[in-house]
C-alpha positions in Angstrom: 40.8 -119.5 -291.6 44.6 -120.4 -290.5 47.2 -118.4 -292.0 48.7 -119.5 -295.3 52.1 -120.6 -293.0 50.2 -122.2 -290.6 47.5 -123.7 -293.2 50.9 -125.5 -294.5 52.0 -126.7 -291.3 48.8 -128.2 -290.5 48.7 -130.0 -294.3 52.0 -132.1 -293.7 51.0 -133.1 -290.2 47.8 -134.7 -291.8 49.9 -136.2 -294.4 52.0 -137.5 -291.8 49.2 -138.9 -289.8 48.0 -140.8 -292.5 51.0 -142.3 -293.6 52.0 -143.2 -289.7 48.1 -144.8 -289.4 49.3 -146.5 -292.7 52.4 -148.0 -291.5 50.8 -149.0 -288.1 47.5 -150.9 -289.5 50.2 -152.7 -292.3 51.8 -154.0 -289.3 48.8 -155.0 -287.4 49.2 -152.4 -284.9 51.9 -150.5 -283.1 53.5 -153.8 -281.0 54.2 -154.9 -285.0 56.5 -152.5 -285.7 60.0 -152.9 -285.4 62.3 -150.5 -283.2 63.5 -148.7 -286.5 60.0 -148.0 -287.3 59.1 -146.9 -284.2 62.2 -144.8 -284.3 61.3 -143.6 -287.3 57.5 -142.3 -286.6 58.8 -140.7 -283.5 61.6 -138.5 -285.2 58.8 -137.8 -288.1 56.3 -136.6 -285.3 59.0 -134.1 -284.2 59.6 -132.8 -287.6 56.3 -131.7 -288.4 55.2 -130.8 -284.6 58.4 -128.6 -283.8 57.2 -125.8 -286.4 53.8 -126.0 -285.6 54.7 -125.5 -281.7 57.4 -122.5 -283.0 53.9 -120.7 -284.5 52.0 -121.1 -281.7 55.0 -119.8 -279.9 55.8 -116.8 -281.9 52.4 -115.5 -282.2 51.4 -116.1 -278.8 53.1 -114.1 -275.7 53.7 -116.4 -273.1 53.0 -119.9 -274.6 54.4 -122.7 -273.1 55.5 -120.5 -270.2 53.7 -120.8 -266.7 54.8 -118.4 -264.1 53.3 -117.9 -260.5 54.2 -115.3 -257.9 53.7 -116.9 -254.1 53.6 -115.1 -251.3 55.9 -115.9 -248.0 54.5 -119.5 -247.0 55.0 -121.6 -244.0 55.3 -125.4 -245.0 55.9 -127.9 -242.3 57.1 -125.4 -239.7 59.5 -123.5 -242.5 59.0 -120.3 -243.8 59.1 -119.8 -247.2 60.4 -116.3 -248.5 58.1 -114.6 -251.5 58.9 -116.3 -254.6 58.9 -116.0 -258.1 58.6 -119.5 -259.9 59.0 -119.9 -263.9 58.4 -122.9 -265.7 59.2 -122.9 -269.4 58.4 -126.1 -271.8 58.8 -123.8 -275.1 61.4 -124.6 -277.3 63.3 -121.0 -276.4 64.9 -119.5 -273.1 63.0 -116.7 -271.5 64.0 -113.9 -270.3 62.5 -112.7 -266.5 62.9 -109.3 -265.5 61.6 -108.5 -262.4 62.3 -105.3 -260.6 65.8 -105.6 -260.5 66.1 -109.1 -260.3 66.8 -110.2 -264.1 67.6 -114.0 -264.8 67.0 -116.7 -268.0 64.8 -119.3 -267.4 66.6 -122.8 -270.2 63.9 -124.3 -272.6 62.5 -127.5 -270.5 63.4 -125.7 -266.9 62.5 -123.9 -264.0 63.6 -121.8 -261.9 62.9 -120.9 -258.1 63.6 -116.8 -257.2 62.9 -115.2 -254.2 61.8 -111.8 -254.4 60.7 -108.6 -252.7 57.4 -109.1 -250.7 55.9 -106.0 -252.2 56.4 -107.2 -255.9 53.5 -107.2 -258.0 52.2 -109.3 -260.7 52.7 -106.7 -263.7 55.7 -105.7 -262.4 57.6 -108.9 -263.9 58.4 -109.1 -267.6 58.6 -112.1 -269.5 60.3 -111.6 -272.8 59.7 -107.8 -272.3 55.8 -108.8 -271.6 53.9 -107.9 -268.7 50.5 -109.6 -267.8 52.0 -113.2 -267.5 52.5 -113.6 -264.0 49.6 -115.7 -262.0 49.4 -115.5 -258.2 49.8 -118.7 -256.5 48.6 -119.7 -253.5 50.4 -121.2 -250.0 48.1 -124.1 -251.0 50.5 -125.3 -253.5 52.8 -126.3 -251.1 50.7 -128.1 -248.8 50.5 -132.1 -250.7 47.9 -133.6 -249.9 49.2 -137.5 -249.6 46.1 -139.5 -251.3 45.7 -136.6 -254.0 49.8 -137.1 -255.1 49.7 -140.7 -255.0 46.7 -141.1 -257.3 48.2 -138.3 -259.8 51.4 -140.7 -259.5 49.5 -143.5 -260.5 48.3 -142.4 -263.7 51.9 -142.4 -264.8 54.4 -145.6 -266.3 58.1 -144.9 -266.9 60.5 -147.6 -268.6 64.1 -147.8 -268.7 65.0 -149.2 -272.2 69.4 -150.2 -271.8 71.5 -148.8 -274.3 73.8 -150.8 -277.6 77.4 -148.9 -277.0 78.7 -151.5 -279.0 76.6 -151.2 -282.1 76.9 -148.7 -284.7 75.8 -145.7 -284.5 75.9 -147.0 -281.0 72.2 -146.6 -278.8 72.2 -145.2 -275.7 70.2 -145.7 -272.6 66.7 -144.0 -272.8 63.8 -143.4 -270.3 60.1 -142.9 -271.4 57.4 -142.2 -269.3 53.5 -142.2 -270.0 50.2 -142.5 -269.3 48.4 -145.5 -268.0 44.7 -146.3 -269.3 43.4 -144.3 -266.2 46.1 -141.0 -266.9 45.2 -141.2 -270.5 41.3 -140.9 -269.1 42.1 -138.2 -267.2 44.2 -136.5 -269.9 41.3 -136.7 -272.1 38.9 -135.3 -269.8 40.7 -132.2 -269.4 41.6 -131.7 -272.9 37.9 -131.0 -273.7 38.1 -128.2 -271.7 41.8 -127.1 -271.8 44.1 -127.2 -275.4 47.0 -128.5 -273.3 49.8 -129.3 -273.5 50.4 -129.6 -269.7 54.0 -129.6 -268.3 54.2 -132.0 -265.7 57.8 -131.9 -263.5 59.0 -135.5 -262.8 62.4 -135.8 -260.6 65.0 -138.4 -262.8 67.8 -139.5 -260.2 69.1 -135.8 -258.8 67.7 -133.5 -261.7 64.5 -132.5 -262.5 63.0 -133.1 -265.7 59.3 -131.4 -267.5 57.5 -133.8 -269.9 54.3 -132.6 -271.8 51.3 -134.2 -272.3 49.9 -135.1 -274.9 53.4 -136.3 -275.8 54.9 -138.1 -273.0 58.5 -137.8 -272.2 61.4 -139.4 -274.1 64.6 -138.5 -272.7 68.2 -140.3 -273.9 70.5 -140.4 -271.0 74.4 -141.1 -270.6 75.7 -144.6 -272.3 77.1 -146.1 -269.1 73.3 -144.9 -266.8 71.3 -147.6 -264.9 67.7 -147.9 -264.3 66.7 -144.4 -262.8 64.9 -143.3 -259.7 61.7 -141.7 -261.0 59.5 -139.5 -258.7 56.9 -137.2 -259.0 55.8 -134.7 -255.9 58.0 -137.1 -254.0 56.1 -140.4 -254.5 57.7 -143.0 -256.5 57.3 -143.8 -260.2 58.3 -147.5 -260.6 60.8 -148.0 -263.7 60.1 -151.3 -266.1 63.7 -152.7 -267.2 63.2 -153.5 -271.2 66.5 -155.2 -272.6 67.7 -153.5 -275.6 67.3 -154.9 -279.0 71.4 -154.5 -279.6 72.9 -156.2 -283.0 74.2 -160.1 -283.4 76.5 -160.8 -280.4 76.6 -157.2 -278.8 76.5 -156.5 -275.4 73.9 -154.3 -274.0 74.5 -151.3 -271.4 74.7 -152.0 -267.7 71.5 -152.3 -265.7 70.0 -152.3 -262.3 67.1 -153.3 -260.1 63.5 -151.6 -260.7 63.8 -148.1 -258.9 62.7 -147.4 -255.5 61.7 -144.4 -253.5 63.3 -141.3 -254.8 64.4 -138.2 -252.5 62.6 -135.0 -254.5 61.3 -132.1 -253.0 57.6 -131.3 -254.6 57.7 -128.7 -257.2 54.4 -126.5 -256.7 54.1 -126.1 -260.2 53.1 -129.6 -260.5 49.5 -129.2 -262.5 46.9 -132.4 -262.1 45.5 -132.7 -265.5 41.8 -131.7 -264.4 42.8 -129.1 -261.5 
């Protein structure tokens, strides 16, 4: 049985589901609703999952939190030092101790250390927890270039322009998810995983971690164009969708559909059934 907090948690997110699979079949599906509503459900979705993911987080050391210690690696004729890499997609920063190399990992980051060759596992804390660290493998590095593609593939960003005229006024925003064949593949895993899994996308010259289940939803500045999205280097193409901006407003700047991005692949990359 789920404790009494958690037992609440879990009641309003099944109230909220039926009242979202309400609203949705009243409008004859999800293309009936108007941005508002879509709006709406998405901001309701993050009210009642936050707490539930702050739970899991709390009573579970190391949730959200994948960190892998390599080894020195030669990738394409370059030698890679030892390594210590920390992805966090909880809704806290983390603190990484390890030996006396101390640093703070952001919520939604990662960070790249290098470190001592004779470092071990245990010896890196995570929050003050040992017994988090996974060793990774040279492998990681190495993409293979049909494997990355096809993982690419299962993905579909769109660049919605922003209202800076309107009031309050919209700004740009980038979404990214699955196609029928990711969601396939997402599903597949999920019967053998709980998820969610952090996938690192590259967005122009930063790097940004979107969960799945979920999907990424990401506001950027007012005055932003139609991003280059990338994902182990191969190219996410961007949909343009003109904003729905009030009587006789002008809509954000925008630019052609993206092409090729410059990203370096991030190792801790996951495909959703590997």
């Amino acid at each position: 049985m789920a404790p009494a907090e958690l037992a609440l948690l879990l009641d309003e997110l099944d109230a909220f589901s039926a009242s979202a699979s309400a609203q949705i079949d009243a409008a004859g599906g999800i293309s009936g609703l108007t941005d508002q509503q879509r709006e709406d459900l998405i901001d309701g979705s993050v009210a009642v999952l936050e707490p539930i993911t702050a739970f899991y987080e709390q009573s579970c050391p190391g949730a959200n939190i994948d960190a892998r210690l390599y080894p020195e690696c030669e990738v394409d004729g370059d030698v890679l030092p030892p390594q210590l890499v920390v992805l966090n997609v909880s809704q806290n920063p983390v603190d990484v101790v390890a030996g006396e190399i101390a640093f703070t990992v952001a919520s939604f980051d990662i960070e790249f250390n290098d470190v001592p060759a004779d470092l071990q596992p245990d010896d890196v804390l995570i929050n003050g927890v040992s017994g988090l660290v996974e060793v990774g493998s040279c492998d990681d590095f190495q993409g293979d270039g049909e494997e990355d593609d096809e993982f690419a593939s299962f993905f579909v960003a769109t660049f919605t322009g922003g209202c800076p005229a309107d009031a309050p006024p919209k700004l740009p925003r980038l979404e990214i998810g699955l196609t029928p064949e990711g969601q396939a593949s997402l599903d597949e895993a999920l019967e053998s995983e709980p998820g969610p899994f952090p996938v690192i996308f590259d967005v122009d010259d930063f790097t940004v971690v979107g969960k799945f289940p979920g999907g990424l939803d990401l506001r950027l500045e007012a005055d932003a164009t139609v991003p280059e999205v990338s994902l182990d280097g191969v190219s996410i193409p961007v949909e343009f969708i003109e904003p729905d901006c009030g009587p006789g407003q002008p809509s954000a700047p925008d630019s052609a559909l993206s092409g090729p991005a410059s990203a370096v692949a991030a190792p801790l990359a996951p495909r959703f059934t590997g």
